[in-house]
C-alpha positions as CSV (number, residue, x, y, z in Angstrom):
1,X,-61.1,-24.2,-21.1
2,X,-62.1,-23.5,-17.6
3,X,-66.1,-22.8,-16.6
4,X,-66.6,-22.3,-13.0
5,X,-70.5,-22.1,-12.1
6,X,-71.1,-20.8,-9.1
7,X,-73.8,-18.8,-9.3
8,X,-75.3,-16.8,-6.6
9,X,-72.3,-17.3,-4.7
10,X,-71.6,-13.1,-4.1
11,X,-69.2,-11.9,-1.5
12,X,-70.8,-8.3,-0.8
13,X,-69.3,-5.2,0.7
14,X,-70.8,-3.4,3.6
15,X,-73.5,-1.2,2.5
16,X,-75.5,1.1,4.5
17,X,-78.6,2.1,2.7
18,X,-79.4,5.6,1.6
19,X,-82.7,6.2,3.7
20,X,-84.3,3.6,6.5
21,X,-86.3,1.0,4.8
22,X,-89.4,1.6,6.9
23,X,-89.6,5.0,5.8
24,X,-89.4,3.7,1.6
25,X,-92.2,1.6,2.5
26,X,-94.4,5.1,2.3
27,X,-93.1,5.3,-1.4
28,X,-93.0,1.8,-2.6
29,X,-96.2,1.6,-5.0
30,X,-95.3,4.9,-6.3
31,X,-91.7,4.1,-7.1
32,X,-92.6,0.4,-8.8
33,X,-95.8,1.9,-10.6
34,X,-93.8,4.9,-12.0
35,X,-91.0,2.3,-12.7
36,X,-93.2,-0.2,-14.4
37,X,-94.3,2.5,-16.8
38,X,-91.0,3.5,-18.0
39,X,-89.6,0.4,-18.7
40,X,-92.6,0.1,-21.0
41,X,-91.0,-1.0,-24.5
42,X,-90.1,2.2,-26.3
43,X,-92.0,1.9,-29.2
44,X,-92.9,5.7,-28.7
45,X,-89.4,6.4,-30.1
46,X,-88.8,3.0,-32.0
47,X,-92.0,2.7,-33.8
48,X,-92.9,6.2,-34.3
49,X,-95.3,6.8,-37.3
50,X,-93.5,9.1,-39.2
51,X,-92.6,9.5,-42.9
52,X,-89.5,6.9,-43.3
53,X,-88.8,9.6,-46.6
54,X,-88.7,12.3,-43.7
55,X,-86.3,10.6,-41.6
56,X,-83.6,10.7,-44.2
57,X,-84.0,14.1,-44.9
58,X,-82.1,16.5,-43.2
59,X,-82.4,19.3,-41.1
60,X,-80.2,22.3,-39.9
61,X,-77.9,20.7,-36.6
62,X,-74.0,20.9,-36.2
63,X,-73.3,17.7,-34.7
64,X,-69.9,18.9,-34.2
65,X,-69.8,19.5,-30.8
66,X,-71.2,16.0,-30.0
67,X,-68.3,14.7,-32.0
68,X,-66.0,16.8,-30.0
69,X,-66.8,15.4,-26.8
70,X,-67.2,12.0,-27.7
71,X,-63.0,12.4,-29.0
72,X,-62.3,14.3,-25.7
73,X,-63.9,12.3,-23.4
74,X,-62.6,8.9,-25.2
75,X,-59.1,10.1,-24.7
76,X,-59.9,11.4,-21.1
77,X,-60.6,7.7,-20.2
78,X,-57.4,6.6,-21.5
79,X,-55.3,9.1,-19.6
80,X,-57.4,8.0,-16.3
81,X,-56.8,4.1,-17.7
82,X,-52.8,4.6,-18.1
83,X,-52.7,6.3,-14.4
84,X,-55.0,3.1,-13.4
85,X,-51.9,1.1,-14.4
86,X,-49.3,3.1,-12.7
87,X,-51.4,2.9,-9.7
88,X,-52.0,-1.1,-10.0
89,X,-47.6,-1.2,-10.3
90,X,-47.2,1.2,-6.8
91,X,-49.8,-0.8,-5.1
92,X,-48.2,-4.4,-5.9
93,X,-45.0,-3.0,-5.4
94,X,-46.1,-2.3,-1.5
95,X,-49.4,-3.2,-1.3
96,X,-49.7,-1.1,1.8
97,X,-53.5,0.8,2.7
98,X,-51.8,4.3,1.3
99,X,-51.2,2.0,-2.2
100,X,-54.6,0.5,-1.3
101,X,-56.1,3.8,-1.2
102,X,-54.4,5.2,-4.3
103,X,-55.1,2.5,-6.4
104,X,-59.0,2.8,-5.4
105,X,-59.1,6.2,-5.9
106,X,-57.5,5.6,-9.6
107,X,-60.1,3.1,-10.6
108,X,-62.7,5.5,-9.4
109,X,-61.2,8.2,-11.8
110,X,-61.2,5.8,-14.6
111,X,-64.4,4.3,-14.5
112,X,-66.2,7.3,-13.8
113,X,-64.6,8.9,-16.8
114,X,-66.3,5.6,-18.9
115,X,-69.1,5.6,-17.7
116,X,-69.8,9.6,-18.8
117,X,-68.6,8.3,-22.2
118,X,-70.9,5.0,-22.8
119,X,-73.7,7.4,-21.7
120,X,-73.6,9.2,-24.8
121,X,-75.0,8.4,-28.1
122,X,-71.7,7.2,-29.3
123,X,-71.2,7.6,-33.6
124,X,-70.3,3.7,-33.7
125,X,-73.3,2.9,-31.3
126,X,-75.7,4.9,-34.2
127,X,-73.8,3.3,-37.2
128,X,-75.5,2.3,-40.0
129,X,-73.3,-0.5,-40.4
130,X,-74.4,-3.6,-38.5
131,X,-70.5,-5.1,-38.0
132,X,-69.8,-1.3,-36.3
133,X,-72.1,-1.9,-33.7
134,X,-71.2,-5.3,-32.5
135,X,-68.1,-4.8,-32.6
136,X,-68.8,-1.5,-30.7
137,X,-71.4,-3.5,-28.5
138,X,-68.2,-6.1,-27.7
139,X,-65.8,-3.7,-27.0
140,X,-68.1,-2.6,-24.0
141,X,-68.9,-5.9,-22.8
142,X,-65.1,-5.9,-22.5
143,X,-64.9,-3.3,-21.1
144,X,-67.5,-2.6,-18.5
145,X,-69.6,-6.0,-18.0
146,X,-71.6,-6.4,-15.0
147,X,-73.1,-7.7,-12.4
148,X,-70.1,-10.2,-12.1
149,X,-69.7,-14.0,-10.5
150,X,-66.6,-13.7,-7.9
151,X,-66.5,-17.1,-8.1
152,X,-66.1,-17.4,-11.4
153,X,-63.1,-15.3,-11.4
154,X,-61.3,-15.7,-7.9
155,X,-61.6,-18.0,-4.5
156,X,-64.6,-17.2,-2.0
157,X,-64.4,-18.4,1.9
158,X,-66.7,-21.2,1.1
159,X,-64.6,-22.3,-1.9
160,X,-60.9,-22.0,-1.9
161,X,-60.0,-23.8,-4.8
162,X,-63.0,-21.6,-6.7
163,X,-62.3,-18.9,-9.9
164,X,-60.0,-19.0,-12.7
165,X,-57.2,-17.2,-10.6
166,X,-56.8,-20.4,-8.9
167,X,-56.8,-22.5,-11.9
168,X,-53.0,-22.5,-12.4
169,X,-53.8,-24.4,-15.8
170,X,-55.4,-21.0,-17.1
171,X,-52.7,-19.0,-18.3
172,X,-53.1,-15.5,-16.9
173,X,-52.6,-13.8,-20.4
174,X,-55.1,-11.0,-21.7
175,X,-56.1,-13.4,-24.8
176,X,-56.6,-16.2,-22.2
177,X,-58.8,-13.9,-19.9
178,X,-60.7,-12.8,-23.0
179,X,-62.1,-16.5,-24.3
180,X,-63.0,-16.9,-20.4
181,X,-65.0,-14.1,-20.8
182,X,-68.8,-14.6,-20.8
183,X,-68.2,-18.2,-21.3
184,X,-71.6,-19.6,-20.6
185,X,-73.3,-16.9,-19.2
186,X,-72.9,-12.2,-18.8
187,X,-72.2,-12.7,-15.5
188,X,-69.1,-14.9,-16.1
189,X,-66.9,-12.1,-16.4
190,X,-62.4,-12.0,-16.1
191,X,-62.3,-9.1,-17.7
192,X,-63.1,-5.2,-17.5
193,X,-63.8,-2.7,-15.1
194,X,-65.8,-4.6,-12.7
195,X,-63.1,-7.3,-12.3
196,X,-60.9,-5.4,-11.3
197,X,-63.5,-3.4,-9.0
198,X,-64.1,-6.6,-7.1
199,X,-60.3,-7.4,-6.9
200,X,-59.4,-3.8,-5.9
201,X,-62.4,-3.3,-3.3
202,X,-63.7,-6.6,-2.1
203,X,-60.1,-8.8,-1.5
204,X,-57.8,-8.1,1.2
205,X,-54.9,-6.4,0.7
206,X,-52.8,-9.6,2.1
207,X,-54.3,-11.1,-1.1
208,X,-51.2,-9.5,-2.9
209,X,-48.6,-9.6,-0.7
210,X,-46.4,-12.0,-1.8
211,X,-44.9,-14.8,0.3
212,X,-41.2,-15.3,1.9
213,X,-39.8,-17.5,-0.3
214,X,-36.7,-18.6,0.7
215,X,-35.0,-22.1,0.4
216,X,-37.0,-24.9,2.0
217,X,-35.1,-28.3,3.1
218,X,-35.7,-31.2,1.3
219,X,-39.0,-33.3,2.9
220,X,-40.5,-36.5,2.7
221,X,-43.4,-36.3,0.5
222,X,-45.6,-37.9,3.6
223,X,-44.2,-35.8,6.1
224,X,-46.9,-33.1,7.2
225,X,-44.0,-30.1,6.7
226,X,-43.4,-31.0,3.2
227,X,-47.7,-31.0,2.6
228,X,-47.6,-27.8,3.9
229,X,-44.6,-26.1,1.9
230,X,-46.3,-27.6,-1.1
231,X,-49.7,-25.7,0.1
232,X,-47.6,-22.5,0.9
233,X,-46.3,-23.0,-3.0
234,X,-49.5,-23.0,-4.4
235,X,-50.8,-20.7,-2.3
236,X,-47.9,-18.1,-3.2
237,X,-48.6,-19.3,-7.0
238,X,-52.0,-18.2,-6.7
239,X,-50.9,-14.6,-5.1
240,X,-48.6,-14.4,-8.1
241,X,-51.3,-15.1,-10.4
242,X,-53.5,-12.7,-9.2
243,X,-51.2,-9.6,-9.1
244,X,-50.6,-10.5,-12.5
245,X,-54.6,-10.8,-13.1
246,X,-54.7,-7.2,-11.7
247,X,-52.0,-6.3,-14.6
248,X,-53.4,-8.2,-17.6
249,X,-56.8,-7.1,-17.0
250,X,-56.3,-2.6,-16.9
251,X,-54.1,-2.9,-19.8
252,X,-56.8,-4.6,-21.4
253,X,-58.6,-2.0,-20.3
254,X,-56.4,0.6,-21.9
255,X,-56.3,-0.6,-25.2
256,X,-60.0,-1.9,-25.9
257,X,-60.7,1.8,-24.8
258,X,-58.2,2.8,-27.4
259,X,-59.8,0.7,-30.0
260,X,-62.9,2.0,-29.1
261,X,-61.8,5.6,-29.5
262,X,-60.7,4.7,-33.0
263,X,-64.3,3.5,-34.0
264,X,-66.1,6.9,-33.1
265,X,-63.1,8.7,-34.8
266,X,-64.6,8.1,-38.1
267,X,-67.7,9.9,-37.2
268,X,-71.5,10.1,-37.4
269,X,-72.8,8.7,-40.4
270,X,-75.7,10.9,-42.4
271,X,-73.9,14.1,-41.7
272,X,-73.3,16.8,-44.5
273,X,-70.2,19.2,-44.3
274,X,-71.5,22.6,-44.4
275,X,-73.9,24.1,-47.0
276,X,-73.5,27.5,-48.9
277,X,-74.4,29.0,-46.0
278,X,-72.2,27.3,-43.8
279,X,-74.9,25.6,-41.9
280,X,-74.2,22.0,-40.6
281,X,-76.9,19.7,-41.7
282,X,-77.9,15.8,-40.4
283,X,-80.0,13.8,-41.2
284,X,-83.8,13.3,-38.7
285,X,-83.1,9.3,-38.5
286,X,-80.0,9.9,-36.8
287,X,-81.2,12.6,-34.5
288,X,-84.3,10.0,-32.9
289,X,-81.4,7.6,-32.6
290,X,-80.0,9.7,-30.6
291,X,-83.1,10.0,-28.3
292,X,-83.7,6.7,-28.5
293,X,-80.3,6.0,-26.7
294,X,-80.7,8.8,-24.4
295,X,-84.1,7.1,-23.6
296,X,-82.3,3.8,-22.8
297,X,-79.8,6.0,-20.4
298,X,-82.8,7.5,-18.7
299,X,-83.9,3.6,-18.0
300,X,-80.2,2.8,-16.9
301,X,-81.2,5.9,-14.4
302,X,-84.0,4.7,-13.1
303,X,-82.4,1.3,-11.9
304,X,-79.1,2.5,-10.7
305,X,-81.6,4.4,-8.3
306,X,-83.5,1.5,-7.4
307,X,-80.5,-0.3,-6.4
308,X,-79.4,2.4,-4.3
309,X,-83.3,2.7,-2.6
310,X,-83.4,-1.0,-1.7
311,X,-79.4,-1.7,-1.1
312,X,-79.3,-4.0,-3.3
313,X,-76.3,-5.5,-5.7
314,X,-76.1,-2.7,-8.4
315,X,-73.4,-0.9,-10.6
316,X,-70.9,-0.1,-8.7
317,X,-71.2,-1.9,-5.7
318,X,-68.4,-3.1,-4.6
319,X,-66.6,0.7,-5.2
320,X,-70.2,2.0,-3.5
321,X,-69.9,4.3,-6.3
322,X,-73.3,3.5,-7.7
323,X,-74.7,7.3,-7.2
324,X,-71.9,8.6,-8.8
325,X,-72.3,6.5,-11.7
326,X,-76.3,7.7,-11.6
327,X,-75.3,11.1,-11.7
328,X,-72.5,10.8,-14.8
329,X,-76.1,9.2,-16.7
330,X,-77.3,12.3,-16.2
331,X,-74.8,14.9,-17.1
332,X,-74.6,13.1,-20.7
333,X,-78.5,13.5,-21.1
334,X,-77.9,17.3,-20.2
335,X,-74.8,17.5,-22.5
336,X,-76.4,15.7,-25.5
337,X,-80.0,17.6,-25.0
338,X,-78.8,21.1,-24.3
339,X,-75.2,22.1,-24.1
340,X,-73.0,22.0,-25.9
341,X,-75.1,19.5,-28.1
342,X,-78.4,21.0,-28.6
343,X,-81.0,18.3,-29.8
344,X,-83.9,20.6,-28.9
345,X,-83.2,23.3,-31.5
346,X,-85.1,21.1,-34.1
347,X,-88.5,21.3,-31.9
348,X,-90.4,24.1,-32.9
349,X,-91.2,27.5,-30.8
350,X,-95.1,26.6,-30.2
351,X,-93.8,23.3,-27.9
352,X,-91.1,25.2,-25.8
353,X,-93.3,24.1,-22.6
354,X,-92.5,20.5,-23.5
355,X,-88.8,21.6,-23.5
356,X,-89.1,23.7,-20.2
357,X,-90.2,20.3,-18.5
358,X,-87.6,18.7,-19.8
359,X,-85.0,21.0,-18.4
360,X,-86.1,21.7,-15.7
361,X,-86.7,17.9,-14.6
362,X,-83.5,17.1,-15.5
363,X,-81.8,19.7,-13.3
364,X,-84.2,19.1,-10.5
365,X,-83.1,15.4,-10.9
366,X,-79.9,16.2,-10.9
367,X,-79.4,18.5,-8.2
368,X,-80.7,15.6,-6.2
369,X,-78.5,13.0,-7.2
370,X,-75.7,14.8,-6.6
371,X,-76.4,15.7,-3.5
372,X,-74.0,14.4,-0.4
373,X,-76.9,13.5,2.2
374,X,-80.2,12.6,0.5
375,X,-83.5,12.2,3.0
376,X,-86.5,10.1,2.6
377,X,-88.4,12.3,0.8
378,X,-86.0,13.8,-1.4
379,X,-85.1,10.2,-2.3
380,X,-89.1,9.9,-3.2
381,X,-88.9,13.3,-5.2
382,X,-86.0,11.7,-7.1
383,X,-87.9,8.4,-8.3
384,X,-90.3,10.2,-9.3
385,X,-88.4,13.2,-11.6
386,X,-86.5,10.1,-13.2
387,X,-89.9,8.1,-13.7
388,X,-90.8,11.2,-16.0
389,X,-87.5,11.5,-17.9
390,X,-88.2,8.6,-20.4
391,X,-91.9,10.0,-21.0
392,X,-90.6,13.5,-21.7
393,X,-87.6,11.9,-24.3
394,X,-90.9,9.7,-26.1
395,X,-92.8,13.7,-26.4
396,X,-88.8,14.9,-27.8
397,X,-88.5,11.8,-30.5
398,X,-92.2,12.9,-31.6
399,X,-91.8,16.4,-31.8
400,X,-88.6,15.9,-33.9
401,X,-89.8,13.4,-35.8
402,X,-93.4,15.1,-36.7
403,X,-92.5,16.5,-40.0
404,X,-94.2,19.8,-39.2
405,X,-93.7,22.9,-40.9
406,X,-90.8,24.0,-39.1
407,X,-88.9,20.8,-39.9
408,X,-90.5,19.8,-43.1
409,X,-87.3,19.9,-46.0
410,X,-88.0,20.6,-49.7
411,X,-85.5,20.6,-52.2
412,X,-82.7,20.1,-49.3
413,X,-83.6,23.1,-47.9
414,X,-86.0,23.8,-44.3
């Protein structure tokens, strides 16, 4: 089994940062103080002091339309994964800068359309059931594991012979691919989104343009001609095996999403069908789950912005998609919190001003991410809206899980 470490060996796109480093020197204590108290451990949510006989009863909140997105977005992905493919199969059949384009274009599609689904609080990632979650937890290491080692998985200048693409002893077969997978370390990764990011964005597109190979005459094996046909072999081998790389590794793609699809099918666990008077009910453990994980997206937030402040590697690099992904973190904390999943119905009327903050920081925030040209100081009003998000989803988890009398059950009823 092949293990290539090369770490810290990173062949980079060009990057142009977002706003002039001098000018993010005004903001630097405010964006790494702000920082460091978010990424404080979330014990707020975690280790709330609540009734543990509270958290398993339940409380009036169709779920439904969670569920509904979660199915719809899951089999978005795979439609966007198939037309992934099709692109891949048009771009190595003339791997031309239209095909180029295409084929970039595709993988932009498809991983955008993951990264809004992994954002939510998934049923399989809330399961009860320990095994669910691993496997759930494998499935997106499969599927979207990053930062990557080129190196590990391809040649760089300063090492031709480097990655497992040049290892013609590695067969280039998805269940190959998958035991090279996080061999020895995360960032050992041959499979997934991000391989085939670096692949697509990062090679040349002369990387899979095959060679002419026509009949060659017969050589002596010391004569310098016959050296380099034997080089212009393996190099064409090599070209071979990494069109085929490209081909192994989306349809991998395609049915680890598939898989992953069936998981959350079965649906969220402590959830009642409806009551006499057809109310949907679930239970208050699940719900702060929920926040918890929208929590941890609000964290995932705050350093795909820092990578984009300081132009540094992050999410997305290669694809410079990394403030697209940012904003798809957000849009799944405003569909989960508000519409058309509304987690803040179970706070009661008296705290609406702790809701009004949260809505209205969230859309501030995301106005601003989604924003085309971003200055200095709208980049500093940014930090700081998604340096409050985590705080204001701690005051959420509390508020739903005080057992107050607006949420306090009795007898299965509010």
């Amino acid at each position: 089994m092949a293990n290539y470490q090369l770490k810290g060996l990173v062949h980079r796109p060009n990057r142009t940062p977002r706003v002039r480093r001098s000018r993010l020197a005004l903001y630097t204590g405010a964006l790494f103080g702000l920082i460091a108290c978010s990424e404080q451990p979330d014990g707020s949510v975690k280790d709330q002091q609540v009734n543990q006989r509270y958290r398993t009863r339940q409380v009036n909140l169709n779920i439904d339309p969670l569920q509904d997105l979660v199915n719809a977005q899951s089999r978005q992905g795979i439609v966007l994964a198939h037309a992934l493919r099709l692109a891949i199969e048009q771009f190595l059949q003339n791997p031309d800068e239209t095909q180029q384009a295409k084929v970039q274009t595709a993988w932009l599609n498809a991983h955008s359309a993951y990264a809004a689904l992994s954002s939510l609080p998934l049923p399989a990632l809330l399961a009860l059931d320990s095994d669910i979650t691993l496997a759930t937890n494998k499935l997106q290491y499969q599927i979207d594991a990053w930062p990557i080692e080129p190196g590990y998985l391809d040649s760089l200048p300063a090492y031709p012979g480097s990655g497992i693409i040049s290892d013609i002893t590695v067969p280039m077969t998805a269940e190959s691919l998958q035991r090279q997978h996080g061999f020895t370390d995360v960032q050992e990764v041959s499979i997934g989104f991000h391989a085939l990011e670096y692949l697509i964005f990062a090679r040349e597109r002369s990387d899979f343009q095959l060679l002419d190979s026509g009949p060659h005459p017969m050589k002596s094996p010391m004569n310098s001609d016959s050296r380099g046909t034997l080089n212009n072999e393996l190099k064409s081998e090599v070209i071979a095996r990494r069109r085929d790389a490209l081909r192994v590794i989306a349809e991998q793609i395609t049915l680890d999403l598939a898989s992953l699809l069936a998981i959350n099918e079965a649906g969220y666990v402590s959830v009642d069908g409806d009551t006499k008077e057809g109310e949907k009910r679930v239970n208050v453990g699940l719900v702060l789950s929920a926040v918890k994980h929208l929590r941890q997206v609000a964290l995932q937030a705050i350093e795909d912005n820092q990578h984009l402040i300081t132009a540094d590697i992050g999410h997305g690099d290669y694809s410079a998609s990394g403030q697209q992904l940012l904003a798809a973190k957000l849009e799944s904390l405003r569909l989960t919190l508000f519409h058309p999943t509304n987690l803040t119905v179970l706070v009661a009327a008296d705290e609406a001003g702790t809701l009004d903050a949260l809505r209205d920081t969230l859309q501030e925030a995301q106005s601003n991410a989604g924003s085309e040209t971003i200055t200095a100081v709208d980049q500093a009003r940014l930090t700081f809206l998604l340096a409050a998000l985590p705080h204001l989803l701690d005051d959420l988890g509390r508020l739903i899980g005080q057992p107050t009398q607006a949420l306090q059950t009795s007898e299965g009823a509010i």
